[in-house]
C-alpha positions as CSV (number, residue, x, y, z in Angstrom):
1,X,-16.3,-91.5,41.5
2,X,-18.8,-90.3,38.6
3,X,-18.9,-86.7,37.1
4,X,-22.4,-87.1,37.2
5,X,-24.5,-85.1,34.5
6,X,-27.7,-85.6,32.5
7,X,-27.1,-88.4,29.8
8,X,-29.4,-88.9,26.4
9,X,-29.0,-92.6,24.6
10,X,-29.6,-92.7,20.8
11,X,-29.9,-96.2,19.8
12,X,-31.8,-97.7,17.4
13,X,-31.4,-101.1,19.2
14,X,-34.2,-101.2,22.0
15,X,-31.8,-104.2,23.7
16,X,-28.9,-102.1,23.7
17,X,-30.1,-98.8,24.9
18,X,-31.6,-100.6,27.8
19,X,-28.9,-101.8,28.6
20,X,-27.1,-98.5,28.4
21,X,-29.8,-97.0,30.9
22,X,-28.9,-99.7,33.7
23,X,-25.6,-99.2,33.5
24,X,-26.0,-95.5,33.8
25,X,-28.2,-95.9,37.1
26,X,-26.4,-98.2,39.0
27,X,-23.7,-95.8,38.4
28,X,-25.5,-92.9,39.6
29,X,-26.2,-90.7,36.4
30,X,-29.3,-89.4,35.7
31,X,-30.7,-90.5,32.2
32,X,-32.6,-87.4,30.2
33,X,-34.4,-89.3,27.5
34,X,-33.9,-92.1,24.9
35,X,-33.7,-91.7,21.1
36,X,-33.9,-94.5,18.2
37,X,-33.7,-91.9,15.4
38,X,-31.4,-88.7,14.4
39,X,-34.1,-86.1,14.1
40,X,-35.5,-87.1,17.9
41,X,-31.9,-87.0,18.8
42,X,-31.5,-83.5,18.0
43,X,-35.0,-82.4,18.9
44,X,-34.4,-84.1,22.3
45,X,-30.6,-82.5,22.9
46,X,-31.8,-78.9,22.3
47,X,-34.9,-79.1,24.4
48,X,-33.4,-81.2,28.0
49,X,-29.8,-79.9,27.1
50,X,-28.4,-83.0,28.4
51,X,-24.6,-82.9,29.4
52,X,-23.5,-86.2,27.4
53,X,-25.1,-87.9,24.2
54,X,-24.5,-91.9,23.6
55,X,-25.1,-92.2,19.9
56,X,-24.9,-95.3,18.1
57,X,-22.8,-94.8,14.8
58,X,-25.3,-97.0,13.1
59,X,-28.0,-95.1,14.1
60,X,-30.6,-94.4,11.1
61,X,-28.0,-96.3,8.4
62,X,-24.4,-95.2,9.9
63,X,-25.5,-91.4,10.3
64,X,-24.7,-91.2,13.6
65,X,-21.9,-89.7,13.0
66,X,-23.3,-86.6,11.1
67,X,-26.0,-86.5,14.6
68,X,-22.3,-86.4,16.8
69,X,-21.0,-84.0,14.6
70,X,-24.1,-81.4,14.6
71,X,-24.1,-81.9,18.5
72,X,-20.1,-80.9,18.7
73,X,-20.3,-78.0,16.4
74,X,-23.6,-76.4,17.7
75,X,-21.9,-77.3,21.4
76,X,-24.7,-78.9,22.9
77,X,-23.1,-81.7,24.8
78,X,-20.4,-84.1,25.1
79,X,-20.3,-87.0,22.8
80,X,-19.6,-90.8,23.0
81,X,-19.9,-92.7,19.8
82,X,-20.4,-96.4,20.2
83,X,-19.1,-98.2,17.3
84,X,-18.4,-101.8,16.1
85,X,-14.8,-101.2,15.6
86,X,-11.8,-98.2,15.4
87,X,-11.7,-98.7,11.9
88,X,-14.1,-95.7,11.4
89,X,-11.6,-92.4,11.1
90,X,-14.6,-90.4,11.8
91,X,-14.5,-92.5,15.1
92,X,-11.0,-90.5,16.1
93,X,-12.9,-87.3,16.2
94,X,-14.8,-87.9,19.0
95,X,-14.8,-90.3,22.6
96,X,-15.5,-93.5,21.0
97,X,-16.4,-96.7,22.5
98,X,-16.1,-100.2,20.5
99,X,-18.7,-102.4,21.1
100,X,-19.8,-104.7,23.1
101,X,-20.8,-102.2,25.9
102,X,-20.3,-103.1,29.6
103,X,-19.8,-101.6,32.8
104,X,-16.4,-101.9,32.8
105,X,-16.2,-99.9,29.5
106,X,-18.8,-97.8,29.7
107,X,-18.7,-96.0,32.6
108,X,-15.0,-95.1,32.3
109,X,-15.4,-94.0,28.3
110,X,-18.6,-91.3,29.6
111,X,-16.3,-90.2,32.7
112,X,-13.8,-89.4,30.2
113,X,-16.1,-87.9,27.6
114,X,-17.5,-85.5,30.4
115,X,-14.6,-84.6,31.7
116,X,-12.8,-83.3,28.4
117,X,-15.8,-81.6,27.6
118,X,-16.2,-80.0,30.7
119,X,-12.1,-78.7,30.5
120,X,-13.0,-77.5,27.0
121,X,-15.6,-75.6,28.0
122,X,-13.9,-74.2,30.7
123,X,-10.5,-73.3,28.7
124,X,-13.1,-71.6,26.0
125,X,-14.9,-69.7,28.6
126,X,-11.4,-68.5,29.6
127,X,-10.0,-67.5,26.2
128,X,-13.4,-65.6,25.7
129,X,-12.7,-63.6,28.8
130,X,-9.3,-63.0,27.8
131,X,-9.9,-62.0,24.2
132,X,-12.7,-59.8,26.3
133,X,-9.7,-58.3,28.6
134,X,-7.9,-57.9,25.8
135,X,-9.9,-55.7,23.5
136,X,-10.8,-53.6,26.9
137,X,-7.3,-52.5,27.1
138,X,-6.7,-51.9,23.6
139,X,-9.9,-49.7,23.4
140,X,-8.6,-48.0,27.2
141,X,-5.3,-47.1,25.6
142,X,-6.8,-45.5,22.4
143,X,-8.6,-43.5,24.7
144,X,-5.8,-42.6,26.8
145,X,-4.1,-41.5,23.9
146,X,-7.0,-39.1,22.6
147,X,-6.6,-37.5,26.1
148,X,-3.2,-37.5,25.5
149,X,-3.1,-35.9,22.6
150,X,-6.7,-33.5,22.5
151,X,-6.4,-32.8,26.5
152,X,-2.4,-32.8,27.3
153,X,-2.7,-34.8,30.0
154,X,-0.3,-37.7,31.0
155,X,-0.7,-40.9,30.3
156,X,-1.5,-41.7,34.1
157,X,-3.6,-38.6,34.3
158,X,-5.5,-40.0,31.3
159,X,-5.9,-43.6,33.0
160,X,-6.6,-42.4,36.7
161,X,-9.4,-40.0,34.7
162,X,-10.9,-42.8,32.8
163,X,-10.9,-44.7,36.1
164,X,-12.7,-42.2,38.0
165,X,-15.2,-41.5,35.7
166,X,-16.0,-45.2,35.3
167,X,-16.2,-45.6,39.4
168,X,-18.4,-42.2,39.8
169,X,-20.7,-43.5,36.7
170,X,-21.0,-47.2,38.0
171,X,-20.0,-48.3,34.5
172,X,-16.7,-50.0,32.8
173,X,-13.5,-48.9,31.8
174,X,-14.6,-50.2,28.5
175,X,-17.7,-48.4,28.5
176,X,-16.0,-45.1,29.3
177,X,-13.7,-45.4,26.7
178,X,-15.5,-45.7,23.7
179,X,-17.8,-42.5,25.0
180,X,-14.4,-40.9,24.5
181,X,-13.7,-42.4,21.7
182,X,-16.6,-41.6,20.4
183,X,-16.5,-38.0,21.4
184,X,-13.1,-37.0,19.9
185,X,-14.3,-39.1,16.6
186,X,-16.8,-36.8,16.4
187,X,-14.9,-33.6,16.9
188,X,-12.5,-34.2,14.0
């Protein structure tokens, strides 16, 4: 069953990328656009933010790759290089697929490409909101320990007051914690 998702081709070889495109409709993936050069490549990526890139390696003299990498790092998409063999060791940086390109090859190699993209998105997205959680409770406890230590309250007290005050203010723990913060920092 496909993962679906918008798909851009980059191939200098008008043969080969039309190929590409039938294979990706009779498999039920919607095609964004077709390159033959890096710069469209790029231009095209940022502007229909398509969920997968096909890039030929040799595309505009075997800079391909440096299109694939660009595409990774800024985190536009997913990447599948096609390449004429695994010989390439920039190749085992990203989902690769060794010509000659077929159904039975493609369609498996940009399943696979989407989905590890998609889990790596979805595992960054997570960290994020941990790291997030994270520096919300180390900023709550500072504050709980300025109440602690300007207002002699407990450490419950403390929590249970920053909680209250972020409810009756519609706001965030976080939020009401640097105020405090803030407040006692100026105070000193």
């Amino acid at each position: 069953m496909p993962l679906g998702g918008k798909i851009l081709v980059a191939s200098s070889a008008a043969a080969e990328r039309k190929l590409i495109t039938e294979i990706l409709r009779w498999a039920g993936h919607t095609l964004s656009a077709e390159t033959a050069d890096i710069a469209h490549t790029l231009r095209r990526t940022r502007a229909l933010f398509p969920d997968l890139v096909i890039i030929d390696s040799a595309l505009d003299g075997n800079r391909g790759f440096k299109a694939a990498e660009i595409i990774i790092q800024d985190q536009l998409a997913a990447v599948l290089l096609l390449v004429d063999s695994d010989v390439f060791p920039q190749a085992r940086n990203y989902h690769y697929l060794i010509r000659p390109v077929n159904h039975n090859s493609l369609v498996p190699a940009l399943e696979a490409a989407l989905y590890y993209w998609r889990r790596e998105n979805k595992l960054k997205e997570r960290i994020r909101k941990l790291e997030d959680t994270l520096e919300t409770r180390k900023i709550t406890d500072q504050a709980k320990g300025r109440l602690i230590d300007k207002l002699n309250m407990s450490e419950h007290e403390a929590h249970r007051f920053i909680q209250k005050e972020a409810m009756r203010r519609s706001v965030t723990l976080r939020q009401v914690a640097l105020e405090i913060l803030d407040k006692f920092r100026t105070e000193l």
